[in-house]
C-alpha positions in Angstrom: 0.0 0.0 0.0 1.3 3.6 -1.0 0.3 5.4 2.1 2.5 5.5 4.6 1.3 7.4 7.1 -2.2 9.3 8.1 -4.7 10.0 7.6 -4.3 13.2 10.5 -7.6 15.5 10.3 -6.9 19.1 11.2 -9.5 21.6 12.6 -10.2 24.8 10.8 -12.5 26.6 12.6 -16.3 27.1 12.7 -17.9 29.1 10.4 -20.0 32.1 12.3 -22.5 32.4 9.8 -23.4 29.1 8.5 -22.0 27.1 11.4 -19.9 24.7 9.2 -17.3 22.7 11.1 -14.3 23.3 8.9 -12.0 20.1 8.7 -8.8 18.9 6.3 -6.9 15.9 6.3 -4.0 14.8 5.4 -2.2 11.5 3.9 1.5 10.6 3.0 2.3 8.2 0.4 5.2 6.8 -1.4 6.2 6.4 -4.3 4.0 6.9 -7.9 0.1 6.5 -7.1 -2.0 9.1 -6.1 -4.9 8.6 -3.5 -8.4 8.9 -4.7 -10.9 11.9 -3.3 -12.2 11.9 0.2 -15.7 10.8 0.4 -17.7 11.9 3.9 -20.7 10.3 4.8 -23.1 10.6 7.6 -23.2 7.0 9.6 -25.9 4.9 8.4 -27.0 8.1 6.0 -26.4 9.8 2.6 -22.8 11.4 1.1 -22.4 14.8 2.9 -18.9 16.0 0.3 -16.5 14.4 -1.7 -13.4 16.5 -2.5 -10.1 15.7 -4.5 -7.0 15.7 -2.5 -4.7 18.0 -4.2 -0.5 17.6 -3.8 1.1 19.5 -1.0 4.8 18.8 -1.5 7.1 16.6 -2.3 10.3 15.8 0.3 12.6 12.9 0.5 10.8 10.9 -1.6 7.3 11.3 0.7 4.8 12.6 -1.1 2.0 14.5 0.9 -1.8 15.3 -0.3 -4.3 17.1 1.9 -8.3 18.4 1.4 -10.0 20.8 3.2 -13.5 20.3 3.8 -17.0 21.2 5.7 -19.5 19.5 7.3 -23.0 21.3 8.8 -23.6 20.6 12.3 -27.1 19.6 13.2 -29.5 19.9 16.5 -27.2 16.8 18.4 -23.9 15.5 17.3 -23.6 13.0 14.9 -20.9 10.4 13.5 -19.4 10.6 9.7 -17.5 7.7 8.2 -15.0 8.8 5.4 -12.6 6.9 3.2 -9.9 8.2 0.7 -10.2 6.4 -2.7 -10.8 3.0 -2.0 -8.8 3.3 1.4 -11.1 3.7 4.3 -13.2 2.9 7.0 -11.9 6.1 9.1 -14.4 8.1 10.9 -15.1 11.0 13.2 -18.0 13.1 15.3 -18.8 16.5 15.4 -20.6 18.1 18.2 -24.2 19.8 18.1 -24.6 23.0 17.0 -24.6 25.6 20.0 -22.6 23.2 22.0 -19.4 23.1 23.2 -17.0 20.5 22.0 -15.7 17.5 24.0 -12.1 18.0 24.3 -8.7 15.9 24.8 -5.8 17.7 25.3 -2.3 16.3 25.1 1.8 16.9 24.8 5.0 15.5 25.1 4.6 12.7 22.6 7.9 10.9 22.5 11.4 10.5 24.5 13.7 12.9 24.5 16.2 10.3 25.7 16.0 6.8 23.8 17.3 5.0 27.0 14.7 6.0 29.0 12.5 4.0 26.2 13.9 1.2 28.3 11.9 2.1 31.6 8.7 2.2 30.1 6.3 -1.4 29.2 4.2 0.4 27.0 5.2 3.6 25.4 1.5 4.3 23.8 -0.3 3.2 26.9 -1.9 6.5 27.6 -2.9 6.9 23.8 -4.6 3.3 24.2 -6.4 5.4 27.4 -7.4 8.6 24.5 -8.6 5.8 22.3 -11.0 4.0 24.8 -12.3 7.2 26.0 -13.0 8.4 22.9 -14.9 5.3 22.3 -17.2 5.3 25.4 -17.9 9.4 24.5 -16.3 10.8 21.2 -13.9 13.9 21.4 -14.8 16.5 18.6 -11.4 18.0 19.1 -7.8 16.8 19.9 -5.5 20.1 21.0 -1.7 18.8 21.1 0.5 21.5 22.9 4.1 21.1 21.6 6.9 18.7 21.7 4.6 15.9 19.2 8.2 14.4 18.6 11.4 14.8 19.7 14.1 15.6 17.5 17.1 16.0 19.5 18.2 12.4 18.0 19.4 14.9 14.9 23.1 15.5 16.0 23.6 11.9 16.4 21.8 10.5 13.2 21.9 12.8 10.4 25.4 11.7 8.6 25.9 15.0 7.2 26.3 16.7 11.1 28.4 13.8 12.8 30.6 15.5 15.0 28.7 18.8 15.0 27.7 19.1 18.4 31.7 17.8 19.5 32.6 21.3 17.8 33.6 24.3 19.4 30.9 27.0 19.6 32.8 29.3 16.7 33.5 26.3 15.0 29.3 25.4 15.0 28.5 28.9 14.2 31.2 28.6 11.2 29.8 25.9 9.6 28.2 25.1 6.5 25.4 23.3 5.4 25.6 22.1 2.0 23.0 20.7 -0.1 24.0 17.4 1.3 23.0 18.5 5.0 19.6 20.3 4.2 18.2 16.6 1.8 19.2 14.3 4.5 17.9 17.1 7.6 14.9 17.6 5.4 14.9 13.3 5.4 14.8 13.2 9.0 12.2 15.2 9.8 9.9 13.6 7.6 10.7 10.5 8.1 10.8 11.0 12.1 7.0 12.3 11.7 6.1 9.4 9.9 7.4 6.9 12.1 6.3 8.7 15.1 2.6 9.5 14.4 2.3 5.8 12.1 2.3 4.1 15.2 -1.3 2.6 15.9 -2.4 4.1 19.4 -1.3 7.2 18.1 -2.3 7.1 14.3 -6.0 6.3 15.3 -6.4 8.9 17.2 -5.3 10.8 14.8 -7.5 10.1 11.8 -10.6 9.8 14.8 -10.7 13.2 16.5 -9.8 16.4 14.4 -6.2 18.1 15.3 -5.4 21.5 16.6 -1.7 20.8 17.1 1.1 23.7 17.9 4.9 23.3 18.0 7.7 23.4 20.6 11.5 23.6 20.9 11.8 19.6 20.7 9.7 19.6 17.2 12.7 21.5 16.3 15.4 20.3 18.8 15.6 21.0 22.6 15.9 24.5 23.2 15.4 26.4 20.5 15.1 29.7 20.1 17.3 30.3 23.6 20.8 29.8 22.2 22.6 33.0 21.5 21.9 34.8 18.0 25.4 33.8 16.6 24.1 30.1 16.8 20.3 30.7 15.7 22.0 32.7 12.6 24.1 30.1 12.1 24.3 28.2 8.4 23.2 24.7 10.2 20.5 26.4 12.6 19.0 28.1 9.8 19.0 24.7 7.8 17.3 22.7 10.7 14.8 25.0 11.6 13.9 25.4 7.8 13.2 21.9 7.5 11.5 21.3 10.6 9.1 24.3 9.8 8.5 22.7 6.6 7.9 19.1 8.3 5.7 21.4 11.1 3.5 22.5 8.1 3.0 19.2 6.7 2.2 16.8 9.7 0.9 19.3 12.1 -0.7 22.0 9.9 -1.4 19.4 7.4 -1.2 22.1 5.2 1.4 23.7 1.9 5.0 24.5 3.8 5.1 27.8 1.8 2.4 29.4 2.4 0.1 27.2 5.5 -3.3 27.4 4.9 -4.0 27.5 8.7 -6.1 30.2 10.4 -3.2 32.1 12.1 -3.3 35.7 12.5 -2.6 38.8 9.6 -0.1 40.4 10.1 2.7 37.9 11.3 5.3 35.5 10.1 4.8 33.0 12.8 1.7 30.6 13.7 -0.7 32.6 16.2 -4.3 31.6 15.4 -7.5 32.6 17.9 -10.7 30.4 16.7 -13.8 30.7 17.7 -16.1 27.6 18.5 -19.3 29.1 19.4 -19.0 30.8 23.0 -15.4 29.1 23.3 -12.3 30.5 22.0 -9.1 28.6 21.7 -5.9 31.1 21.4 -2.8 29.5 19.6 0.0 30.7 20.5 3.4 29.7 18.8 6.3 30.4 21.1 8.9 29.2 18.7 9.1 30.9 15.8 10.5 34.3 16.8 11.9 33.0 19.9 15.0 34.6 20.7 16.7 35.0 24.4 15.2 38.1 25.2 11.9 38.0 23.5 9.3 35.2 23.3 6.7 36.9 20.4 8.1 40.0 18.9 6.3 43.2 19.5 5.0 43.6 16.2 3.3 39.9 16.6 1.9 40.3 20.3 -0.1 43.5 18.4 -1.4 41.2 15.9 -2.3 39.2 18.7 -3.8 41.3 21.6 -5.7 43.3 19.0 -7.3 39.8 17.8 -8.3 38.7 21.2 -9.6 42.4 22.3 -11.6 41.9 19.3 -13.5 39.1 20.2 -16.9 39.5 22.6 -19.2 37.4 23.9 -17.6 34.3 25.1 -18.0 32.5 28.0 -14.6 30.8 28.1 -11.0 31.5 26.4 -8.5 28.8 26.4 -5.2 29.6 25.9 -2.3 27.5 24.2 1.0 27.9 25.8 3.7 25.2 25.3 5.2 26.5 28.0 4.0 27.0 30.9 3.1 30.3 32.6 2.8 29.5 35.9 5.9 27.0 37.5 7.9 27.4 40.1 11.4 29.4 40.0 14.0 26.6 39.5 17.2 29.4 39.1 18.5 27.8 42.1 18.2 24.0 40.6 19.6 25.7 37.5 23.0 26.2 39.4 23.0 22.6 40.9 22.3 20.3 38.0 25.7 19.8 36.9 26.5 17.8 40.3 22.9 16.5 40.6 22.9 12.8 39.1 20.3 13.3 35.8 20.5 16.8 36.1 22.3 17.7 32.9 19.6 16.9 30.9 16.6 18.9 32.4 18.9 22.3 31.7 18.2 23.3 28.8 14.4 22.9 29.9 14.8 25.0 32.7 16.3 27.6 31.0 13.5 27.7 28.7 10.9 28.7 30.5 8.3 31.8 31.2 9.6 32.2 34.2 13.3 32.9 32.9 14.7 35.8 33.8 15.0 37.1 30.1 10.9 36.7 29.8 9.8 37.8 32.7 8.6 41.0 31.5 7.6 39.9 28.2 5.3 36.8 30.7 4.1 39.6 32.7 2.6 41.6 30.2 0.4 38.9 28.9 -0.7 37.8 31.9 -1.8 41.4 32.7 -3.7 41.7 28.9 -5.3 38.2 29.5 -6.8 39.7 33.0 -7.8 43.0 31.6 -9.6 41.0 28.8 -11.3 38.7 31.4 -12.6 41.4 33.1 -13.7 43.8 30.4 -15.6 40.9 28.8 -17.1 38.8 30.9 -14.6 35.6 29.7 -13.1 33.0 32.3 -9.6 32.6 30.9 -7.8 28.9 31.2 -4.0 28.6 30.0 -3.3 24.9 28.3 0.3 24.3 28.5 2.7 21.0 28.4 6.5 20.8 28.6 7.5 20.0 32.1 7.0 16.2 31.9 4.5 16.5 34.9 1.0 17.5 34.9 0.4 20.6 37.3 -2.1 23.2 38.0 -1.4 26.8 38.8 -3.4 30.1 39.2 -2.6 33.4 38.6 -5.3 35.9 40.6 -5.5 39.8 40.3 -5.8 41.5 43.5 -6.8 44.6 42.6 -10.4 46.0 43.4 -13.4 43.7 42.9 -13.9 42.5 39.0 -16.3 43.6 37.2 -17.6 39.9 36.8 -17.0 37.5 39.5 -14.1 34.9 38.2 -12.9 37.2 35.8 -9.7 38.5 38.0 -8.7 34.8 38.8 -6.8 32.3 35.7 -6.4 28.9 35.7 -3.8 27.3 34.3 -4.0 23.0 33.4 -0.9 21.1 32.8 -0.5 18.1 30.9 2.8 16.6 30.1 3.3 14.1 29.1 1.5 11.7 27.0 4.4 9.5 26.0 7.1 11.2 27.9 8.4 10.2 31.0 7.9 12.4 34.5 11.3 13.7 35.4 13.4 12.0 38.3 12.5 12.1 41.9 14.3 14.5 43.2 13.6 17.2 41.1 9.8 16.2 41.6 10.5 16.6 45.4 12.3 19.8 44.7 9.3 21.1 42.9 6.7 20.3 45.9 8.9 22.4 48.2 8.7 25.1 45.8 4.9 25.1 44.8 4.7 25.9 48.9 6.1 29.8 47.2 3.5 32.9 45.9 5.1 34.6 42.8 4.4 38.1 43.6 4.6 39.1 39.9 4.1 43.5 40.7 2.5 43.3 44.0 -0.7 43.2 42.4 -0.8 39.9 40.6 -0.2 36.7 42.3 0.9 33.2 41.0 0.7 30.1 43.0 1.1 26.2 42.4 -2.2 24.4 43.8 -3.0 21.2 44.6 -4.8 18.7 42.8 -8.5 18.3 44.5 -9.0 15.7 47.1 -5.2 15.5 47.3 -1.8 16.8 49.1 -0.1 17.4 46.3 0.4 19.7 43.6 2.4 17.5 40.5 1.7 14.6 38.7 4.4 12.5 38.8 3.2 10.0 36.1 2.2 10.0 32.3 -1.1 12.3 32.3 -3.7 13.3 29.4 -6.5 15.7 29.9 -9.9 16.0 28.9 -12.0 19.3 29.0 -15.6 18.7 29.3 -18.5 21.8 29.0 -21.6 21.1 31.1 -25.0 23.3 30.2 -24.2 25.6 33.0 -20.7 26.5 30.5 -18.5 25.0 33.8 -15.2 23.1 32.2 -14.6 19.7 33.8 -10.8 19.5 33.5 -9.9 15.5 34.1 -6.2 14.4 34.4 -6.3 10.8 33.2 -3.0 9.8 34.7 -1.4 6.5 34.0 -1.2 3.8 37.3 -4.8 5.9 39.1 -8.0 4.4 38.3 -10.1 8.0 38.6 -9.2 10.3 36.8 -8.1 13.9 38.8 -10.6 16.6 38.3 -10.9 20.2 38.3 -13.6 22.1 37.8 -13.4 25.7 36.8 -16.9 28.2 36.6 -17.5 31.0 34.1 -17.8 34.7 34.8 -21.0 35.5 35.8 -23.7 37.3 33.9 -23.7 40.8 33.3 -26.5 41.3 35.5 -23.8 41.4 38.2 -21.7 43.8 35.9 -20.5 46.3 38.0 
């Protein structure tokens, strides 16, 4: 069979006006044939659209073909089945129209250090977990928050940069990359993708529940975008990152690498998107493409982006994408002790990567600030989605000014998932962390962030493999559920809207 990997749905967006749930999809194949059109049908009911899939590139002898494509949502949610030529037997939900979608939220999909492969039975147990869930009550969304592989293996198995990272820094930033180096980076990428998102736990869920998928520093390589700008400029940076951008577009954004056909922002050269879902919006934020070690989104880009979100009204909730996440404890002093801590080497490069790094805190502190003042000028509860840490967490950040305008609005949650495949960092670095989490973050002495604890529990970090779910009840309350591998129940907390205007002061 030609196809090799996929098919991955994306989500596009819902349409104000007509209410269409916009969908693509994706498929890679090899070698000559081309797949046939997509045909969507409602289960046990007549076609609903048919649409040719058109080429999206060619790269290392992968070839990858996409559609975009609608389908009307109706007074409950209902099941399509869809097959690709004769290939098939896929199939997906949407939710009702006026209804909030069931989601699953997930990160940290691979190892960022093969040996500790070794330590785990089952490396796609918790995707077996999103699969059977999705079974008992369909997701209409899957949100994946960076890091969906890991491609720090580059250094080591990409022929064309043996030796690289044994060179001196001058000697790195001096370095060429021929047209040798970019075909077989390009070749990685791809092929890493494929292999990664191929495997079955994982490539079900994929062509099952429609994608909104961002990037992070290990989709390029570990800590990108905080080494200093002699290295980012660098011929051999500049190749990677081009070719995992382009792998970024194709897998993730399913989608032409030149020019993405994803809903990000005007205005911008990197991937910031805000969608609406009815009285839900979902804020994409992509922390990697202008990252630099003194700026996470360049100025020019958080205008773009505040303007969008100031432009929205009317919704109950926001949920916010950040790979990273805002609120974690300060780890300087761990920072300064890793180098004689067994294990510690490793974790650097993710601690010096985070919000909470002295060369973002600013930049951190003004969006936490805009996401208040939006929260309290219109009536949205604000949630922060982030990944990264290899622990699930949950944090708050709370204004102390005068009372809100809306009751809610002066207080942001933040859910932490991480990771899905990844493993939870070592011991002692989770025991430095609870001592830590005990510590307020007194961000200008009027805003506050603090580490909770999980309800019905005394602790505030997951050490184990974790996935969450969001779920909307009819009074627009999100049940966030941790689904943490090795606990039977899953750990839940539940997090209320603003409250009507009525109350408006």
């Amino acid at each position: 069979m030609p196809r090799v990997c996929g098919p991955i749905l994306g989500f596009r967006g819902q349409d104000a006006g007509t209410g269409l749930w916009r969908l693509t999809v994706m498929v890679v194949h090899r070698g000559a044939d081309q797949p046939g059109a997509l045909s969507v049908t409602e289960r046990g009911g007549s076609a609903v659209t048919t649409e040719p899939l058109t080429s999206l590139a060619e790269v290392a002898g992968l070839r990858f073909f996409g559609a975009e494509f609608a389908v009307p949502l109706r007074d409950a949610a209902y099941g399509l089945d869809y097959v690709i030529g004769d290939d098939g037997g896929w199939a997906f939900t949407v939710p009702a129209a006026g209804a909030s979608p069931r989601i699953a939220f997930a990160s940290c999909n691979d190892f960022s250090d093969p040996r500790d492969m070794k330590t785990i039975e089952d490396k796609n147990a918790l995707w077996t977990g999103v699969a059977k869930a999705h079974a008992d009550e369909p997701f209409h969304l899957l949100l994946m928050g960076g890091d969906q592989i890991y491609a720090d293996a580059l250094w080591h198995k990409v022929a064309a940069l043996d030796g690289f990272d044994e060179m001196t820094r001058a000697a790195r930033i001096a370095h060429p990359a021929g047209p040798e180096a970019h075909a077989a980076i390009a070749a990685f990428y791809v092929d890493l993708y494929r292999e990664r998102f191929s495997q079955p736990p994982v490539a079900h869920a994929l062509a099952s529940i429609p994608t909104l998928m961002m990037w992070d520093d290990h989709d390029i390589f570990d800590g990108w975008g905080s080494y200093t700008p002699e290295e980012q400029g660098s011929d051999v940076f500049k190749a990677v990152f081009a070719a995992a951008r382009t792998a970024f577009a194709l897998y993730q954004l399913q989608s032409i690498p030149e020019a993405p056909a994803w809903p990000r922002l005007a205005g911008q050269d990197a991937f910031n998107a805000l969608l609406r879902i009815g009285d839900i919006g979902v804020l994409v934020l992509d922390l990697r493409s202008q990252r630099t070690r003194t700026a996470i989104l360049q100025p020019d880009t958080w205008n773009v982006v505040l303007t969008a979100l100031d432009g929205t009204g009317d919704l109950k909730h926001l949920l916010v994408m950040s790979s990273i996440p805002l609120v974690h404890p300060d780890l300087s002093f761990l920072e300064r002790t890793l180098d004689i801590l067994p294990g510690g080497q490793a974790l650097e490069d993710d601690l010096h990567d985070q919000w909470v790094g002295y060369g973002h805190r600013v930049e951190r502190l003004r969006l936490i600030r805009r996401l208040l003042d939006f929260a309290d000028a219109q009536g949205t509860r604000v949630t922060i989605l982030s990944g990264d840490v290899h622990i699930g967490a949950l944090g708050v950040i709370e204004a102390l000014r005068a009372a809100p305008r809306y009751p809610n609005a002066n207080v942001i949650n933040q859910l932490t998932s991480s990771g899905i495949v990844h493993p939870p960092p070592p011991r002692f670095v989770q025991y430095f962390l609870e001592q830590l989490a005990m510590r307020v973050d007194d961000l200008d002495g009027t805003v506050q962030a603090r580490m909770l604890q999980f309800p019905g529990t005394n602790h505030h970090f997951l050490g184990a493999r974790n996935w969450l779910s969001l779920d909307f009840d009819d009074q627009y309350r999100i049940w966030a559920n941790w689904h943490v591998e090795g606990v039977k129940e899953a750990l839940t907390k539940v997090i209320y809207p603003c409250m009507e205007q009525s109350l408006r002061r």
